[in-house]
BADOLO-922871 format. One record per residue: z, y, x of N, C-alpha, C, O in turn; residue in one letter. Coordinates in steps of 0.001 Angstrom, whole numbers, plus 500000, padded with zeros to 6 digits. Layout:
<nodes>
ZYXZYXZYXZYXA...
</nodes>
This chain:
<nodes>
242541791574541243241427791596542195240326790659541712240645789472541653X238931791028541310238165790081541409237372789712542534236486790367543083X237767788678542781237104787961544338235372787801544257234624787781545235X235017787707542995233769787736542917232864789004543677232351788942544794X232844789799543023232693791429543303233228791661544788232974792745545312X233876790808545417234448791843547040233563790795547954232958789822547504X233610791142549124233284790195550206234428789534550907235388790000551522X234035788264550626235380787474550572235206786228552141234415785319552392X236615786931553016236522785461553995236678784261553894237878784096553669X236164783296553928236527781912552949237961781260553692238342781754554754X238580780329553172239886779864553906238885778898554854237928778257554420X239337778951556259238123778275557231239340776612557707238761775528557634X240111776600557924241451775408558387242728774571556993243481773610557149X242504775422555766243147774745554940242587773140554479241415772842554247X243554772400554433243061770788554315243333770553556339243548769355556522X243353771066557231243544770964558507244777771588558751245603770689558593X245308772520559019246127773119559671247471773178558812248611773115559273X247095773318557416248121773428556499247457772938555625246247772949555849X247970772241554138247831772115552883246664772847552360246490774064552406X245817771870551810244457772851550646244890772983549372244400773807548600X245950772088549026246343772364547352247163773065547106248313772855547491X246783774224546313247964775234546374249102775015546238249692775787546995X250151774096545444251143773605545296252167772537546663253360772526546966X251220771935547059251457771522547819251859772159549187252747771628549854X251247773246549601251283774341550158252221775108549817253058775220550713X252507775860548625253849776569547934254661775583548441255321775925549422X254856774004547893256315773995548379256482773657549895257656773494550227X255419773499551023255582773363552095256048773845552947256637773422553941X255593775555552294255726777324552774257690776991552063258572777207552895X257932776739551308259169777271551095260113775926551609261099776129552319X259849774979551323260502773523552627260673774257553803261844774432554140X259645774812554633260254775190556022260958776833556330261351777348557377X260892777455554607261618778708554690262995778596554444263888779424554618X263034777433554007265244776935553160265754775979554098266674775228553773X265079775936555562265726775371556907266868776124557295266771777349557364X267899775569557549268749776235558270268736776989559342269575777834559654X267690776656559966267024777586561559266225778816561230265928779735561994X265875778646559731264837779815559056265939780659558613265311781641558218X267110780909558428268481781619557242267920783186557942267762783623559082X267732783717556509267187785442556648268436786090557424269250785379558015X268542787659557375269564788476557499269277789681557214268111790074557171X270267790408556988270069791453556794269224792980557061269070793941556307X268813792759558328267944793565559314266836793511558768266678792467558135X266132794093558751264628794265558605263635794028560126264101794633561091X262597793377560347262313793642561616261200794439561116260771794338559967X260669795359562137259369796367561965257769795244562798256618795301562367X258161794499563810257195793290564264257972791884564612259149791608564845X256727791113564535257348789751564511256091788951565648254944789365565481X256292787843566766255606787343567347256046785856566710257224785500566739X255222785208566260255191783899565639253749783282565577252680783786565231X254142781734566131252803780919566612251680780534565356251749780945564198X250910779868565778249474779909564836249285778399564752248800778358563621X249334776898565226249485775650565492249276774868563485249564775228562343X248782773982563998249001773269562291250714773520562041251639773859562779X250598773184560691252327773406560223253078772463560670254142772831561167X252799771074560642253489769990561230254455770408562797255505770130563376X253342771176562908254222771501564334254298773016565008254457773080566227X254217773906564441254346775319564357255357775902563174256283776667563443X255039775410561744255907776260560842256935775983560708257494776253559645X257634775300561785259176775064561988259990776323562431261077776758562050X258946776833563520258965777870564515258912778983563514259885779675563215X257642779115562989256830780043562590258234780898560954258284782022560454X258876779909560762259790780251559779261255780841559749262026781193558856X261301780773561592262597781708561602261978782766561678262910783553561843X261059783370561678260761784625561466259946785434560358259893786651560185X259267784300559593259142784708557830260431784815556740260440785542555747X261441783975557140262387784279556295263166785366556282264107785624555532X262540786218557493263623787488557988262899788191556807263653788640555944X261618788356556628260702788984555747261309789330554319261164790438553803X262014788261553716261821788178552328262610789137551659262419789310550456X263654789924552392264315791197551958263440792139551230263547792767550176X261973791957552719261529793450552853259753793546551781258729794215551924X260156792595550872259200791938549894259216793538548868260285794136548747X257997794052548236258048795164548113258776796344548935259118797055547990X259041796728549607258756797299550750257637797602551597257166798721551796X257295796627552027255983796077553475254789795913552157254664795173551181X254096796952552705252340796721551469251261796268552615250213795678552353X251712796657553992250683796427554751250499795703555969250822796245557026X250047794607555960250491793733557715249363794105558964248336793451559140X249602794798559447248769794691561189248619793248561730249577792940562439X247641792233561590247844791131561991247159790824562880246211790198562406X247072790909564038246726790727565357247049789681566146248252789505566338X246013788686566827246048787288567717244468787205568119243397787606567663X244917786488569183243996785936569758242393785467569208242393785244567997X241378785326569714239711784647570045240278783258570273241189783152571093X239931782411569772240063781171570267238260780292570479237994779427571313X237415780816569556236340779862569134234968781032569732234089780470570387X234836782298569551233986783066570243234470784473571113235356785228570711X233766784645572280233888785643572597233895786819572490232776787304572325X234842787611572520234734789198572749235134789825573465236202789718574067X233950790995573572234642792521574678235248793160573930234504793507573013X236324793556573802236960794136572961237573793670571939237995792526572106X237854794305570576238617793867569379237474793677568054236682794598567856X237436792445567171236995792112566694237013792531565298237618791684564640X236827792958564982237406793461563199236265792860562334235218792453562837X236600792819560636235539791647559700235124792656558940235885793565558609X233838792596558576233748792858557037234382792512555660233987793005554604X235344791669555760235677791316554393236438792328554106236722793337554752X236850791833552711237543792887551798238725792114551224239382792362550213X238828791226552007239495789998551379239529788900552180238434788435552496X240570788336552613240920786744553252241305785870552007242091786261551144X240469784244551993240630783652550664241718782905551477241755782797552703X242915782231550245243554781489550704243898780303549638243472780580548517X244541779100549719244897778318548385245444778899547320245364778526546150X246230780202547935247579780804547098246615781907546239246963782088545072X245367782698546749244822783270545993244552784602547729245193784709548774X243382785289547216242999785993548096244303787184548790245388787600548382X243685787342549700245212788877550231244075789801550807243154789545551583X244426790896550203243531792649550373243018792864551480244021792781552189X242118793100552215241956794085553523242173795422553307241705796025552341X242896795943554204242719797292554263241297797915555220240968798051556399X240664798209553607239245798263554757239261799819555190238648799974556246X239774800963554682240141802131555207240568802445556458240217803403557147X241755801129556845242623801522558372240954800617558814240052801273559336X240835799631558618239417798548559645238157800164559452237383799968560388X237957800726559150236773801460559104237550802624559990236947803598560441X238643802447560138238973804113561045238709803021562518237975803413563425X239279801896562574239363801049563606237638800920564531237290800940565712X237082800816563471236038800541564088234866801656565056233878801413565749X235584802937564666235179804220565491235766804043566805235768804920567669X236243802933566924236666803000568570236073802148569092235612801152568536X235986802506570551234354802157571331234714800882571492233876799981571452X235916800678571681235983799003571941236438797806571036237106796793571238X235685798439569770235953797252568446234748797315568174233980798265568323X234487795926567620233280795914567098233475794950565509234461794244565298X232396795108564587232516794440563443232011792982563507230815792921563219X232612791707563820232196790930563981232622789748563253233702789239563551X231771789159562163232754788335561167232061787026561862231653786204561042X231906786770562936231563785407563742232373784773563940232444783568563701X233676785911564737234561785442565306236003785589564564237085785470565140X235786785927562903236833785446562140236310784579561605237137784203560775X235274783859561503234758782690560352235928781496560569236703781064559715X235810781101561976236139779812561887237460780124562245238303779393561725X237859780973562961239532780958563624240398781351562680240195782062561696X242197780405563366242648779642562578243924780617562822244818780385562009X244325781999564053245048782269564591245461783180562894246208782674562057X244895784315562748245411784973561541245425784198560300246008784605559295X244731782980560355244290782337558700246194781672558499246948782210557688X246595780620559288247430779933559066248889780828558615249818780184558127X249027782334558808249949783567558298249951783671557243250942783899556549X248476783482556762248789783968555149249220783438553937249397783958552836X249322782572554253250440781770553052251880782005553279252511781762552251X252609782384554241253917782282554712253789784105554377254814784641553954X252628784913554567252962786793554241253033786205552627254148786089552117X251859785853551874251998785979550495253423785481550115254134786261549481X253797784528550371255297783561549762256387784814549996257153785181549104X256328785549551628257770786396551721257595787441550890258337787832549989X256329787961551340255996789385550749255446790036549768255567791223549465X254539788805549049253813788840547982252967790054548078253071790501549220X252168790774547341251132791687547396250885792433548487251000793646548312X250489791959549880250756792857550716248484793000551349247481792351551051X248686793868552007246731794401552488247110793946553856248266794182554207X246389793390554603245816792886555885244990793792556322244125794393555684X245403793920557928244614794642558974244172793693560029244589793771561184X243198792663559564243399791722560794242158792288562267241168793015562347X242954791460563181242215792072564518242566790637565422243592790068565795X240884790376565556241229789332566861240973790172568072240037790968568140X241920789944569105241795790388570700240936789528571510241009788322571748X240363790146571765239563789221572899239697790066574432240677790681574852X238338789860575104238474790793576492239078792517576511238348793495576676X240614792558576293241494794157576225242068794083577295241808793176578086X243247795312577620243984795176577967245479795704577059245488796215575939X246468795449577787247601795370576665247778797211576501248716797606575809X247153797908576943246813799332576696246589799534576027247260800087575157X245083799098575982244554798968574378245104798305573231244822798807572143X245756797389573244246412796596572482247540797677571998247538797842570779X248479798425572705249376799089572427248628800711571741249184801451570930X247799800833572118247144802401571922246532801989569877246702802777568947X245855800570569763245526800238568195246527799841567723246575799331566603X247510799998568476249052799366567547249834800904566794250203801227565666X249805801557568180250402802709567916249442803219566633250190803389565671X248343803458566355247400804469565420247682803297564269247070803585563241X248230802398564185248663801226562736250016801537562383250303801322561206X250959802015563160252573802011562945252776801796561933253020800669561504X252719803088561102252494803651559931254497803368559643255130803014560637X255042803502558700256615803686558176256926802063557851256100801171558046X257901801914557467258448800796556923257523800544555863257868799535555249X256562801025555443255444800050554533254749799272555167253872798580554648X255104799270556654253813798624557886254663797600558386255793797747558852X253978796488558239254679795563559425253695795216560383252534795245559974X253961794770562024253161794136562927253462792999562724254615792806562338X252456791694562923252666790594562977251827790187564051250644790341563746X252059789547565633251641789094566348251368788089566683252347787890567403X250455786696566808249886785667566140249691785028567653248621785177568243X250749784340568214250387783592569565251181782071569842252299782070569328X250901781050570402251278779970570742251738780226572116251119781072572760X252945779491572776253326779689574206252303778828574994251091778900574789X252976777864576073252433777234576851251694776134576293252106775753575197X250393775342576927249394774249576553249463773219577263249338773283578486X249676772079576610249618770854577133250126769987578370249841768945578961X251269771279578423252016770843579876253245769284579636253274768654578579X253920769026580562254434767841580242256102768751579552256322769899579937X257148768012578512257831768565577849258923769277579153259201770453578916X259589768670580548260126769584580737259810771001581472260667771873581614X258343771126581960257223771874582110257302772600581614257765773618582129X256800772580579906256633773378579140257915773844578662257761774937578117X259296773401578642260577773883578677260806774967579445261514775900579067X260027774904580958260568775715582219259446776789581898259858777949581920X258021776603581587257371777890581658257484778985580276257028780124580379X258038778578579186258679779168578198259429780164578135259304781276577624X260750779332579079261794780188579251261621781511579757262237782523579422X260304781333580978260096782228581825259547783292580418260235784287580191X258495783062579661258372783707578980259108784398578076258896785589577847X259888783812577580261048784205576526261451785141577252261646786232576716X261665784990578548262485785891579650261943787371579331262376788452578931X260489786655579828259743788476580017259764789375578363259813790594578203X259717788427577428259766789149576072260945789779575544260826790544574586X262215789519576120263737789226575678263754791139576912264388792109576495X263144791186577960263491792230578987262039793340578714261932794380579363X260999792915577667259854793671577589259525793971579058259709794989579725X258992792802579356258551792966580906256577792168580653256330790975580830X255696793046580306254247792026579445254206791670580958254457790496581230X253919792538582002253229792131583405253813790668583956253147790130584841X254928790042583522255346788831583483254622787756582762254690786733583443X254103787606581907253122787048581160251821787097581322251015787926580898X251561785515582400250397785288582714249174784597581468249465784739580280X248397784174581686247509783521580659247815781802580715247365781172579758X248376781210581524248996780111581172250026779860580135250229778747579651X250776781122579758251880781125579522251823781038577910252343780079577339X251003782343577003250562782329575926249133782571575618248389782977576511X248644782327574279247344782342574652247302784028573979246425784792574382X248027784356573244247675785632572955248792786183573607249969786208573247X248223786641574668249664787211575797248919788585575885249752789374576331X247705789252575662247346790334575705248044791260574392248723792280574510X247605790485572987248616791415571647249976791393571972250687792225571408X250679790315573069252270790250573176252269791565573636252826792564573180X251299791351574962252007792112576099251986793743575717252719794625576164X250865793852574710250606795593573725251957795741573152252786796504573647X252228794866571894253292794942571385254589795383572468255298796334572137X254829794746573602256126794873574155255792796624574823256796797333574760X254807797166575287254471798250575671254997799190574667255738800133574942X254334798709572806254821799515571947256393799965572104256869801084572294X256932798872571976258394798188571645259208799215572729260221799877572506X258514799131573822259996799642575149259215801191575362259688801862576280X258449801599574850258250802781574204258898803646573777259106804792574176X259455802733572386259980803585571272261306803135570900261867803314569819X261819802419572113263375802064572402263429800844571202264026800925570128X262937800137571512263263798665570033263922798210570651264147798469571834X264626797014569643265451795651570679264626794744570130264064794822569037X264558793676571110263975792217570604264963791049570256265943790925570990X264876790586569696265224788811569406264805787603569255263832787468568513X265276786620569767264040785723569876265308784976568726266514785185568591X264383784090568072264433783153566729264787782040567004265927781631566783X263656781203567658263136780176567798262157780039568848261116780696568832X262497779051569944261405778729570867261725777418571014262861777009571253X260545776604570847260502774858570583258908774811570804258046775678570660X258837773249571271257328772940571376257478771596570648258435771055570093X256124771226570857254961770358569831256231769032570203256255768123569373X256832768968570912257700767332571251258819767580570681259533766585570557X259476769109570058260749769190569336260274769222567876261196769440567090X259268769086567412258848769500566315258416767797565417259108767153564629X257498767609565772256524766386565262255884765429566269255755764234566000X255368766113567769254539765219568464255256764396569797256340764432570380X254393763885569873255168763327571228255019764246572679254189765145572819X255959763837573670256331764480574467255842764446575787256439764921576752X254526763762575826253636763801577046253146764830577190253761765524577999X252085765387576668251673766453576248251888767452575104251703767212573911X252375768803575731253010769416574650252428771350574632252068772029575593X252533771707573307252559773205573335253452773275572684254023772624571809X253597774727573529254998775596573013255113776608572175254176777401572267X256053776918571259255802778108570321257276778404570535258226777682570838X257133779966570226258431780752569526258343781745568706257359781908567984X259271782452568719259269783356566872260440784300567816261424783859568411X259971785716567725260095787183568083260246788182566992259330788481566227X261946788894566940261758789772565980261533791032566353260400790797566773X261643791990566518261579793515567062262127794451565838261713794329564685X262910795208566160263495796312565259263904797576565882264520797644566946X263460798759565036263075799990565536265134800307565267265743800016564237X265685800879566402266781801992566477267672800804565832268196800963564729X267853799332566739268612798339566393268928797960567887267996797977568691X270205797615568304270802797316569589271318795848569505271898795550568461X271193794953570402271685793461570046272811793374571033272832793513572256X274161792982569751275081793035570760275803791433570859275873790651569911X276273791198572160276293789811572512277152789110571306278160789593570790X276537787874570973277007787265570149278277786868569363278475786760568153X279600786563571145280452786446571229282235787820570494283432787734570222X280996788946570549281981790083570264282310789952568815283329790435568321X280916788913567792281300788704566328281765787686566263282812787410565680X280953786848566945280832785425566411282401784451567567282952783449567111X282743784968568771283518784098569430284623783277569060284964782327569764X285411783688567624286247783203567356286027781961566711286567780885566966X284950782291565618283940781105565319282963780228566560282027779678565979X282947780094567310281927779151568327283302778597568865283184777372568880X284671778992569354285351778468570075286539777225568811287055776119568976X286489778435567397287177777430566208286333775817566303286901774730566412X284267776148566194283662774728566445283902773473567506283957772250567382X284035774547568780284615773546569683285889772923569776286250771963570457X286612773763568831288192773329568916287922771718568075288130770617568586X287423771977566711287668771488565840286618769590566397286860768470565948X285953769835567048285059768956567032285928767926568269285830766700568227X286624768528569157287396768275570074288652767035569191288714765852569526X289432767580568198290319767125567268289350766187566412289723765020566294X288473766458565965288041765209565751287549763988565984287411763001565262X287181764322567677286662762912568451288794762471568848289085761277568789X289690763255569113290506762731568797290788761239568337290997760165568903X290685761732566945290945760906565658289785759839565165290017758948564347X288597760045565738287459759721564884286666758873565998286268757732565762X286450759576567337285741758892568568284380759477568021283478758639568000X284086760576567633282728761270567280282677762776567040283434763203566168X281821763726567745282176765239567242282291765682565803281981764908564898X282690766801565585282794767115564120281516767133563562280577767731564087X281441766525562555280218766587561663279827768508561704280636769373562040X278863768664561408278660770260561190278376770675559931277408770051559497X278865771566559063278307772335557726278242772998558091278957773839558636X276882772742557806275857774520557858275958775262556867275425776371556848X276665774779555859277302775918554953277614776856555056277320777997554701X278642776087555890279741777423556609279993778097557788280969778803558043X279011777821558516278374778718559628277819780044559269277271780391558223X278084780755560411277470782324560163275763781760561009275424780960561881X275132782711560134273273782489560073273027782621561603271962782278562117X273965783083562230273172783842563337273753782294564533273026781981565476X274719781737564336275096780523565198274271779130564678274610778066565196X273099779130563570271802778734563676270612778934564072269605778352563669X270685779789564902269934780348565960269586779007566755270420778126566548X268728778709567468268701778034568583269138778422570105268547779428570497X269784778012570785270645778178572065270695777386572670270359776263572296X271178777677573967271776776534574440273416777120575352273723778067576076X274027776054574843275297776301575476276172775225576483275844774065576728X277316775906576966277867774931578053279268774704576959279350775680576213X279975774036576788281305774399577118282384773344578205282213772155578478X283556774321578688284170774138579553285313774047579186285704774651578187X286290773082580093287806772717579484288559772795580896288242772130581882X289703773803580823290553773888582150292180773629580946292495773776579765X292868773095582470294360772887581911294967772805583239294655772195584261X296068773710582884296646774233583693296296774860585095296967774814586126X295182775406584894294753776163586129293228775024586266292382775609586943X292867774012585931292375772868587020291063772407585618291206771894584509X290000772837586283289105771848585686289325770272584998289849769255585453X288697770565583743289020769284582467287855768906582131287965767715582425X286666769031581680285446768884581445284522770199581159284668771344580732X283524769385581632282341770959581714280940770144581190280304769472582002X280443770273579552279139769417579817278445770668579119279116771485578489X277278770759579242276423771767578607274534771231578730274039770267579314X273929772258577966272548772116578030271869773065578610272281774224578657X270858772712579069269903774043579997268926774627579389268457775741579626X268443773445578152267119773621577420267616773698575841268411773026575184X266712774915575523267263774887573975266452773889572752265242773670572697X267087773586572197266762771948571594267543771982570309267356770869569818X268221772586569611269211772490568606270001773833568305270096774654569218X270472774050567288271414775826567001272240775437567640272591774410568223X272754777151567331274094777123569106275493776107568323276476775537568798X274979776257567018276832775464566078276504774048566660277372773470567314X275457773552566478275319771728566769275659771666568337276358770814568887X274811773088569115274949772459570728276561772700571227276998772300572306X277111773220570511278821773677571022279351772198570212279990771404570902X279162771959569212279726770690568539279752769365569442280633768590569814X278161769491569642277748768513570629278596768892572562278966767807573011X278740769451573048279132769712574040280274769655574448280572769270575579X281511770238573104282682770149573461282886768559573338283514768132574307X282557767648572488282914766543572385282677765416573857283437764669574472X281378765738573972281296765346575742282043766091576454282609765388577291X282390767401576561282976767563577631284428767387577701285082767835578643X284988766688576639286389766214575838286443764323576645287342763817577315X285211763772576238285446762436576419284541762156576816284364761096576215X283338762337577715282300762313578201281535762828579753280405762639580204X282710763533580273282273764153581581282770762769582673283899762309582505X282063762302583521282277761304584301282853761431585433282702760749586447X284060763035585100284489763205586538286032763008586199286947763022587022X286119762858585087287483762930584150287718761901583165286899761823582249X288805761006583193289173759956582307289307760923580025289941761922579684X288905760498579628288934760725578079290033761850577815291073761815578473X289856762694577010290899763587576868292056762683576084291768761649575481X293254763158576167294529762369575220294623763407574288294159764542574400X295359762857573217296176764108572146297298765055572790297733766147572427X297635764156573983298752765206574823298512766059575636299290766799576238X297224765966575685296447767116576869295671768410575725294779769175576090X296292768381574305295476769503574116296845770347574220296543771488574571X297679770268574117298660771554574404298356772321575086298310771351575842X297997773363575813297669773930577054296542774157577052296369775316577429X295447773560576776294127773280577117293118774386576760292719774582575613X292752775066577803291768776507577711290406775802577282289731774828577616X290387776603576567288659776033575836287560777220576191287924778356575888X286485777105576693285544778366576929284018777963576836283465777164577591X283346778735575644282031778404575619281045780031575782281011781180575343X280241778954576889279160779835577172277727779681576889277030778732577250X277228781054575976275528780797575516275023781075577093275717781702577894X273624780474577434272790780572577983271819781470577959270862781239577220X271834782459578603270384783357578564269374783480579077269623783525580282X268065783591578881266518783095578931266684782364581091267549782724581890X265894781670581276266042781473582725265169782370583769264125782649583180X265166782816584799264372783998585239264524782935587186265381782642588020X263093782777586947262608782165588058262690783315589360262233784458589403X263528782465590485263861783596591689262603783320592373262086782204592313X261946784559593201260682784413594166261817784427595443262773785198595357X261656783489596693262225783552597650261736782998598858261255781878598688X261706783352599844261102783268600935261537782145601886260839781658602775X263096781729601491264282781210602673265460781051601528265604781655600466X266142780149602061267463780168601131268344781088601665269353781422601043X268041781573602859268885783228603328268815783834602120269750784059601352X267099784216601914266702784857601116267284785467599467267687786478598892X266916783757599233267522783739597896268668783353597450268759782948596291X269931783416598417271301783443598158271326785770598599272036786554597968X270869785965599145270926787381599155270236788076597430270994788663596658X269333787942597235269351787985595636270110787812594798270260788619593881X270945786433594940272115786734594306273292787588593623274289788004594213X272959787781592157274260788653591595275510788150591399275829787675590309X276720788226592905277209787279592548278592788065591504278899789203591150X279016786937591357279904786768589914279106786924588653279451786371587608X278122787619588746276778787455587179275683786478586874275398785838585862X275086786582588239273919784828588087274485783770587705275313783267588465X274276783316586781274601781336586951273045780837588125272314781597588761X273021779921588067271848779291588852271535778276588483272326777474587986X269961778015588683269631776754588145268764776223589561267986777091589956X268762774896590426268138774852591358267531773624591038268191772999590208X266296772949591485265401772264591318264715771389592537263925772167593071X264676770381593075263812770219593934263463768043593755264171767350593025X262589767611594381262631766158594314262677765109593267262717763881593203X262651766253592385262968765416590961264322765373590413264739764600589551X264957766301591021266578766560590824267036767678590840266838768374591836X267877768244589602267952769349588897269560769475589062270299768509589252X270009770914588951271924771288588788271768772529588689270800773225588992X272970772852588159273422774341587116274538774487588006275001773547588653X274968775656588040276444776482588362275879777717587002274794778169586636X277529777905586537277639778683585581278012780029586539278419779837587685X277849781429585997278232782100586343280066782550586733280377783459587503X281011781707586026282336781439586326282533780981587308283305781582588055X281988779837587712282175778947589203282453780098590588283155779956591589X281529781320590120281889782078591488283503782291591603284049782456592694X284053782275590639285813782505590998286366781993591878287258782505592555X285803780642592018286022779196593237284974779402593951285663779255594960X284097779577594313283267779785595281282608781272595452281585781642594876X283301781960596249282871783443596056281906783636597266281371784716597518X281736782549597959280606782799599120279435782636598474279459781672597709X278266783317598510277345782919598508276220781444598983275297780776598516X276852781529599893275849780101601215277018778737600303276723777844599509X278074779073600777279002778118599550278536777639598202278453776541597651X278337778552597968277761778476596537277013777619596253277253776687595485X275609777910597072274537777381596980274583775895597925273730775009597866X275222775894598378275650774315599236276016773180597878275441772246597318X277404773949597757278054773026597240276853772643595606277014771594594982X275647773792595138275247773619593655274427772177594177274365771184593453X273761772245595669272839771544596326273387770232596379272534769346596435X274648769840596378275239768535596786275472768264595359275259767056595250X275886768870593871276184768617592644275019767894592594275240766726592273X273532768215592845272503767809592616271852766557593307270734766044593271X272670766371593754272095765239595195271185765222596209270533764269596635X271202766589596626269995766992597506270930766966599059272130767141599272X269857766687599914270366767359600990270706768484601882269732768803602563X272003769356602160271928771077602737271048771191603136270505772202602692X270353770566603975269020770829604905268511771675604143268444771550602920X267975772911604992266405773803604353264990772574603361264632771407603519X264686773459602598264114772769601682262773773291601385262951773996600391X261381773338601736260869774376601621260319774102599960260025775041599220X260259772926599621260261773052598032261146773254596641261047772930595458X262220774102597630263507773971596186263428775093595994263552776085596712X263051774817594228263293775882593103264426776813592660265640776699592829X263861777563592175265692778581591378265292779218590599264179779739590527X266414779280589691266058780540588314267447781098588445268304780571589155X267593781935587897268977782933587689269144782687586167268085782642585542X270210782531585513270517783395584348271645783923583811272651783517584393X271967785069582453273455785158582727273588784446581641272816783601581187X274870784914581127275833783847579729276304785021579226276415786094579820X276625784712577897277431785139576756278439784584576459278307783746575566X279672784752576962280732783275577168282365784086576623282843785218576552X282614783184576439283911783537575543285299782188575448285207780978575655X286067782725575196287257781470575952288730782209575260288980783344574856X289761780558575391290733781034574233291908779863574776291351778936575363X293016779761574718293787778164574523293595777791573441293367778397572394X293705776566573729293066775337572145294770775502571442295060774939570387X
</nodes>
């Protein structure tokens, strides 16, 4: 390609957002692709939702879902790259004149053929104003060149659409497995960290169930290309997966003020089946083993990520639980995902071994017998309720776990607990007193529902 001869977008955030020296950049792009939270697989995804943020605190995120890429390296010639207006306005979709995005690594193609069919539609316009300075598609292209190497760009900023439109210019891009979508959005802004924990989830929620009408504008900033994409997606029967969801206080910044990112795979005529049906023998071997080693050691098992399967570096969050002989033994778990599911089961069984404050230290003579059961956590889904009549009648019981909230004081019931408490009003009493609240009606107490992926064995 000579860059001279084309019309070329200049790199507008390198030296800011990421690395200006190309090298420095190469190995930055591949530092956060040989993370253990980044480990490829086998699948191909057909779209990917991954955040736009400087690298310090995005391409942590941004890399469990480039490394899925690197299979499909010759394959994929062409990226649909679609995100958000951040710096000027538009009615409609923004498309550039260039012929070319410059980057440290060396320029990447436009497809100015698909942008010139694009632009016959009434609600795009050619506007290289509002790619000059924005940073949403620029900060991708070092992480497409590294997975994919030679691939043509279709970039499109969204501005004033709706996810109609968003889905209607997605659909006329599909194009075969030479096409990938790449969707270019940050979650929640500047909320406080467990804030931005709680309005996440909600999101993850709506993306994980392709529900866009769930996704307000607080939530992401490019929630209009999400919400197209998920229209595409539950369309044409996809499954989703989420990667990675972490904000600016799990990453690099501090935790007053925080944004949130995650990483979304999508794959055409692919079904996701619960974790536990591959992986259970392995998540319950971690908890066994970490259990036997605070034993001996007074510390959980160290973890090799060696020898973990890719997919229990996932980020999760899990509980696990210890019964013997019929009778609760320890139960400690996490609500917020913060770590892969191998560290949070490592981490969990060992507290809930010698660490639950309702139960003296486990002995070596109490593992004979001892039922071991770990449960993943799935996205949290905020209940609307009128009355706690209300929202104990919502209730799926034996399937909801619950999460309730009020005063500055938070408690979980797992979805198991209903075995022992099969009343509903019970239920919700006794989650209310775990928490230190008072039964009294409450007109400010919160709830989310969620289910589990849970699996269980004798130690």
């Amino acid at each position: 390609m000579n860059q001279h001869a084309l019309r070329v977008r200049p790199a507008a955030v390198a030296g800011m957002f990421y690395p200006e020296d190309p090298e420095d950049l190469r190995r930055e792009v591949a530092d956060y692709l040989s993370t253990p939270e980044a480990a490829a697989e086998e699948d191909l995804p057909k779209a990917v939702v991954v955040p736009h943020a400087g690298y310090r605190y995005s391409a942590p995120v941004a890399a469990a879902a480039y490394a899925r890429l690197a299979a499909a390296r010759g394959k994929v010639r062409r990226v649909v790259l679609i995100g958000p207006t951040h710096r000027v306005a538009v009615a409609g979709f923004a498309l550039s004149n260039a012929e070319a995005f410059d980057t440290p690594l060396g320029p990447v193609a436009v497809d100015t053929a698909a942008v010139d069919r694009l632009a016959q539609r009434p609600d795009a316009v050619r506007m290289d104003l509002a790619h000059a300075q924005e940073h949403c598609l620029e900060v991708q292209l070092p992480f497409l060149k590294e997975t994919l190497g030679e691939v043509s760009i279709v970039p499109v900023l969204a501005g004033q659409v709706s996810p109609e439109a968003v889905a209607d210019l997605l659909a006329g891009l599909w194009g075969g497995p030479e096409t990938l979508i790449v969707v270019s959005s940050d979650l929640s802004h500047y909320l406080s960290y467990d804030d931005c924990v709680t309005l996440d989830a909600v999101t993850t929620h709506a993306i994980e169930t392709m529900s866009p009408e769930k996704i307000d504008r607080p939530q992401a900033c490019g929630r209009l290309p999400i919400a197209g994409l998920l229209l595409c997606a539950k369309a044409r029967g996809m499954s989703v997966k989420t990667l990675d969801v972490r904000n600016s206080g799990d990453t690099a910044g501090p935790r007053g003020q925080v944004v949130g990112y995650g990483a979304w795979a999508f794959f055409e005529g692919k079904m996701e089946q619960p974790l536990t049906e591959t992986y259970g023998e392995e998540m319950l071997a971690l908890a066994d083993a970490s259990i036997r080693h605070g034993l001996d050691h007074g510390a959980p098992q160290p973890l090799n990520f060696d020898a973990v399967s890719p997919e229990l570096l996932e980020y999760g969050a899990t509980f696990v639980t210890l019964h013997r002989e019929g009778r609760l033994r320890g139960c400690i778990g996490t609500m917020r995902t913060a770590r892969t599911i191998a560290e949070d089961i490592v981490a969990n069984a060992f507290a809930a071994a010698f660490s639950d404050s309702r139960f003296p230290p486990l002995t070596a003579e109490e593992m004979d017998g001892l039922d071991i059961s770990v449960s993943l956590l799935g996205p949290l889904e905020p209940i609307d309720f009128t009355d706690e009549h209300d929202l104990v009648a919502k209730l799926d019981m034996g399937v909801d776990g619950l999460v309730i909230a009020d005063h500055g004081r938070r408690a979980l019931f797992l979805p198991q607990v209903w075995t022992q408490l099969p009343d509903p009003v019970v239920f919700l009493a006794q989650l209310k007193l775990k928490a230190g609240l008072p039964l009294a009606e409450s007109p400010t107490l919160q709830a989310w529902r969620f289910r589990v992926d849970a699996v269980g064995r004798d130690a």
